[in-house]
C-alpha positions as CSV (number, residue, x, y, z in Angstrom):
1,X,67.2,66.0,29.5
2,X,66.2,63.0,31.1
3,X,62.7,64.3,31.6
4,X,62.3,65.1,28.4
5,X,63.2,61.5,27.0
6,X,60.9,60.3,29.4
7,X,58.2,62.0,28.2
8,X,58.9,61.5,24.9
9,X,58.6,57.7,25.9
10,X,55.1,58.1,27.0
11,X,53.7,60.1,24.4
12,X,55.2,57.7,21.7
13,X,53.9,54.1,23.5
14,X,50.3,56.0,24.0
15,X,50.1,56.7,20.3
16,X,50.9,53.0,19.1
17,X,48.3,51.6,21.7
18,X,46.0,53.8,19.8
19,X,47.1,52.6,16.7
20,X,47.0,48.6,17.5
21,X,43.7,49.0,18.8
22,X,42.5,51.3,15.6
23,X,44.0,48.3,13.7
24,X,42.2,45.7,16.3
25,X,38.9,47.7,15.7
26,X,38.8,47.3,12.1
27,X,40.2,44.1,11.5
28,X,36.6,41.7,11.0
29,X,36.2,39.2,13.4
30,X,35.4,35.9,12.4
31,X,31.9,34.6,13.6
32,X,32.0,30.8,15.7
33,X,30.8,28.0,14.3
34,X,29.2,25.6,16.1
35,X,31.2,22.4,16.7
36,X,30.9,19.4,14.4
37,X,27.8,16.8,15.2
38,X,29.6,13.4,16.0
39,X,28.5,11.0,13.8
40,X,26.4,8.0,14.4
41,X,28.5,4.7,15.7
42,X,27.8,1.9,13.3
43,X,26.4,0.5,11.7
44,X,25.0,-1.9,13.9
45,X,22.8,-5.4,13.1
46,X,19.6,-3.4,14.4
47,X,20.3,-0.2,11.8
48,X,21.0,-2.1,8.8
49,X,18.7,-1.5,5.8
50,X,17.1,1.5,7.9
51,X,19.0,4.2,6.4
52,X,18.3,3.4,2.9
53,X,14.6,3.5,3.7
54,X,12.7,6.1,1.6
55,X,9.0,7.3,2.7
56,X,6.5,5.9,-0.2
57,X,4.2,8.1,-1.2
58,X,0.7,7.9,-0.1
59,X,-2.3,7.7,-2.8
60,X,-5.8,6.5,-2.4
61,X,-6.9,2.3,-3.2
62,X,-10.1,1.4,-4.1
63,X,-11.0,-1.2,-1.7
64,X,-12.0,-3.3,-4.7
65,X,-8.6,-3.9,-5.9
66,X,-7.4,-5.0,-2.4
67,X,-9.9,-6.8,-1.2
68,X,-11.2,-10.4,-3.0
69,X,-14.8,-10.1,-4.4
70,X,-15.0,-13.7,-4.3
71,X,-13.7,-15.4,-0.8
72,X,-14.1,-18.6,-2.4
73,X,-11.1,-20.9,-4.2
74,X,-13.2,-23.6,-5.7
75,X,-16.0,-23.0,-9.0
76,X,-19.3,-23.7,-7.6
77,X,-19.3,-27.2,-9.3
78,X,-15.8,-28.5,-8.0
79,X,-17.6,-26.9,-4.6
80,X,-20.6,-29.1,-5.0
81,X,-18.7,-32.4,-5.8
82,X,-16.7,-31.3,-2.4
83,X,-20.0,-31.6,-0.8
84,X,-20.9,-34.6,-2.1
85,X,-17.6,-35.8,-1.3
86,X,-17.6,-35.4,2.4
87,X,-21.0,-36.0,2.9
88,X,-20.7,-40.5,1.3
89,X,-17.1,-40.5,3.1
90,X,-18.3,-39.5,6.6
91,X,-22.1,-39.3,7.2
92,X,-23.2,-38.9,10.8
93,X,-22.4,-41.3,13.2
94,X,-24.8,-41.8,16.7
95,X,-24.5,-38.5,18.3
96,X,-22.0,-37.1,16.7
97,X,-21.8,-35.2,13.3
98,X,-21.2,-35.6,9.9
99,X,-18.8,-33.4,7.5
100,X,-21.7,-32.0,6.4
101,X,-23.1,-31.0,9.7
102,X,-19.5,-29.5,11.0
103,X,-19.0,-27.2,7.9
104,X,-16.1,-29.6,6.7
105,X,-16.5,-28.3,2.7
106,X,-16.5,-24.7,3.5
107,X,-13.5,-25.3,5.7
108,X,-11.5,-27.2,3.3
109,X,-12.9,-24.1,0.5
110,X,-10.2,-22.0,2.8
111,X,-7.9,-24.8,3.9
112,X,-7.1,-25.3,0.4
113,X,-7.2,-21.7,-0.8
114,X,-4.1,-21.1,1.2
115,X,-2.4,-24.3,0.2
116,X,0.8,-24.9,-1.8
117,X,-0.3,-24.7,-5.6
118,X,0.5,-28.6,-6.2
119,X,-1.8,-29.2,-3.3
120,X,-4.3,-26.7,-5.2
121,X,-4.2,-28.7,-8.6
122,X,-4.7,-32.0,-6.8
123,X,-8.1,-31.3,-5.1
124,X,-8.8,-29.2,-8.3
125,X,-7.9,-32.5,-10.8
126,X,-9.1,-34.4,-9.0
127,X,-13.0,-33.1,-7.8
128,X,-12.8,-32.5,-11.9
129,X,-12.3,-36.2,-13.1
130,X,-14.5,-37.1,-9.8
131,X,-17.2,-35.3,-11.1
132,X,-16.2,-36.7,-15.6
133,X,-16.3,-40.3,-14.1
134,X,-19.9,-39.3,-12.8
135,X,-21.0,-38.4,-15.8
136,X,-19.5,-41.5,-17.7
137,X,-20.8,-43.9,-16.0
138,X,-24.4,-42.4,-14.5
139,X,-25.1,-39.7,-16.5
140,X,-25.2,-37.3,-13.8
141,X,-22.9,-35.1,-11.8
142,X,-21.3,-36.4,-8.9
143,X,-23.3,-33.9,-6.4
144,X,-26.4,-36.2,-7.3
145,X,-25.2,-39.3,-7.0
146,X,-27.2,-42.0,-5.4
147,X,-24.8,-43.7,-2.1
148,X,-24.0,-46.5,-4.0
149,X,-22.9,-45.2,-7.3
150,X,-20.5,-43.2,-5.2
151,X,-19.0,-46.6,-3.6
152,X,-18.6,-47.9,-7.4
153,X,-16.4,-44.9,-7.8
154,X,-14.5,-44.3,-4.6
155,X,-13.6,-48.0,-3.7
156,X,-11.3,-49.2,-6.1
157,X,-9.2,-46.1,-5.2
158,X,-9.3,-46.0,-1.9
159,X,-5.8,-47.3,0.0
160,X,-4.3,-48.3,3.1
161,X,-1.2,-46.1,3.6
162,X,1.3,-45.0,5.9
163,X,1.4,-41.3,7.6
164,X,3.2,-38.6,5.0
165,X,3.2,-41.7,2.1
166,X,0.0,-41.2,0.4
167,X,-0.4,-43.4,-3.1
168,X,1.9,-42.1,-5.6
169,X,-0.6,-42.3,-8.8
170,X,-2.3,-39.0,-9.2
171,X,-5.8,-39.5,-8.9
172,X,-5.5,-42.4,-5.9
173,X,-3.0,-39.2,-4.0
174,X,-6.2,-37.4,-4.3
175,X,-9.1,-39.7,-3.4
176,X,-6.9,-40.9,-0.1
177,X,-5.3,-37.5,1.0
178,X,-9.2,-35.8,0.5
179,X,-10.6,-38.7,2.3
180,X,-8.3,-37.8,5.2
181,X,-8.7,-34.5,5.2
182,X,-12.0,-34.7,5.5
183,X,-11.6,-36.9,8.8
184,X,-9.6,-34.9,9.9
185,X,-11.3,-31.3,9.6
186,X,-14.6,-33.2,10.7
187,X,-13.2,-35.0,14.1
188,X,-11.6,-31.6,15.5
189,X,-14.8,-29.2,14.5
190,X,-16.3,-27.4,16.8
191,X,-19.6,-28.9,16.4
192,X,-17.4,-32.8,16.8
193,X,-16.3,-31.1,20.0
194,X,-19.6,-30.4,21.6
195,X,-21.1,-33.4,20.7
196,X,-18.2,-35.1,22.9
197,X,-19.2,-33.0,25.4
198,X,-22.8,-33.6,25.6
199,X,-22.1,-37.6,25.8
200,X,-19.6,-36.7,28.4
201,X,-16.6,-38.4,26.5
202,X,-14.3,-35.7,26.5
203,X,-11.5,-34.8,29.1
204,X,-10.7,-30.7,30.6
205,X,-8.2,-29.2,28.9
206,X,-7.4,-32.0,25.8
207,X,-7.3,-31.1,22.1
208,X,-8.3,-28.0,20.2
209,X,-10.5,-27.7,17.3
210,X,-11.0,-25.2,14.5
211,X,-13.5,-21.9,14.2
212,X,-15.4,-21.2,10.8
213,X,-13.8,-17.9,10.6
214,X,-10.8,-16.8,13.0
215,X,-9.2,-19.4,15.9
216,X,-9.5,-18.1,19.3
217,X,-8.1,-20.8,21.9
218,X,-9.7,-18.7,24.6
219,X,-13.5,-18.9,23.4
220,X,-15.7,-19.4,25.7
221,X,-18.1,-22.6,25.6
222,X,-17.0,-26.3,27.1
223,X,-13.5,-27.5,26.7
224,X,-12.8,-29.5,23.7
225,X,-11.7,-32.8,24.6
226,X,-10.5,-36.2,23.5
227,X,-13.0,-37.6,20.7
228,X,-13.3,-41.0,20.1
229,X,-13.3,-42.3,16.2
230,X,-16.1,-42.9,13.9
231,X,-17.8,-45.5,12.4
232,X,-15.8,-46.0,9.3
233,X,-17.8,-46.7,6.0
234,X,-14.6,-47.0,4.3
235,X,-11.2,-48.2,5.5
């Protein structure tokens, strides 16, 4: 009797462990997902405005429309009174050169080109009524005046004034701050610089001066130096 229990035991617990794993079997099993990608601390100073960034899309410019036909800012006529300009207020003196000769004009062209606008309208007012005032009293444009016709018009505007407080009436702010300018392109030219150097009035290492088209402090040639100060023709 007891043998017969116990086999009926067996015989019943081998069955369901057929049917649990029958039931295991068919029962799907999920696939794993891959764990969750931790998300970026922030944001930080260095990130901001970076995720908001959206590629622009690339299409073809015509050079034409990027680049600036013209490379000049003043009209051929305000350009030729500039000339004029620099050329009576500081001619050559002994060795060294004049605007002229150190490409003042064609420096200022750019200096002023990439000025403030007020500083714009001033040399552009002002080379205009330089060059009317011509015409009014000589009958000729300012780019052919005659030494002293240009005295009869630049002196009684010219002004001694502080550093940074030019005259405060329009056209005298423009005859003294151009005056300057041109002084001060002129004296720190490259050309200004080698003449200092061929009289052997400049010092190693002292100053730096300008290049026509890009600066370049290491360029070789002789070291610019101190450079002593013109002969005025107008104070």
């Amino acid at each position: 009797m007891r043998r017969r229990d116990f086999v009926k035991a067996v015989v019943a617990a081998s069955v369901s462990a057929r049917t649990m794993l029958g039931q295991q079997a068919a029962t799907p099993v999920a696939p794993s997902t891959p764990p969750p990608t931790p998300a970026a601390p922030g944001p930080v100073p260095w990130m901001r405005g970076l995720m908001e960034v959206k590629p622009l899309s690339m299409t073809p410019i015509v050079p034409d429309a990027v680049a600036q036909t013209n490379a000049h800012f003043f009209i051929d006529r305000q350009m030729a009174t500039l000339r004029r300009l620099s050329e009576i207020l500081l001619p050559p003196s002994k060795d060294y050169p004049g605007a002229i000769e150190a490409g003042t004009p064609k420096f200022l062209d750019f200096l002023i080109g990439v000025s403030p606008s007020d500083r714009q309208q001033m040399y552009q007012s002002g080379l205009d009524r330089l060059d009317a005032e011509s015409h009014q009293h000589f009958g000729v444009s300012f780019a052919n005046v005659q030494p002293a016709q240009a005295d009869q018009l630049l002196r009684p505007w010219l002004r001694t004034w502080m550093t940074d407080h030019p005259p405060t009436e329009p056209y005298a702010h423009f005859i003294n701050v151009a005056h300057s300018d041109i002084r001060t392109a002129t004296i720190n030219s490259q050309a200004w610089s080698e003449a200092a150097s061929a009289t052997s009035q400049n010092e190693p290492d002292v100053g730096l001066y300008w290049f026509p088209v890009e600066p370049d402090l290491y360029r070789e040639g002789p070291a610019p130096g101190r450079r002593p100060t013109p002969q005025k023709r107008y104070s």
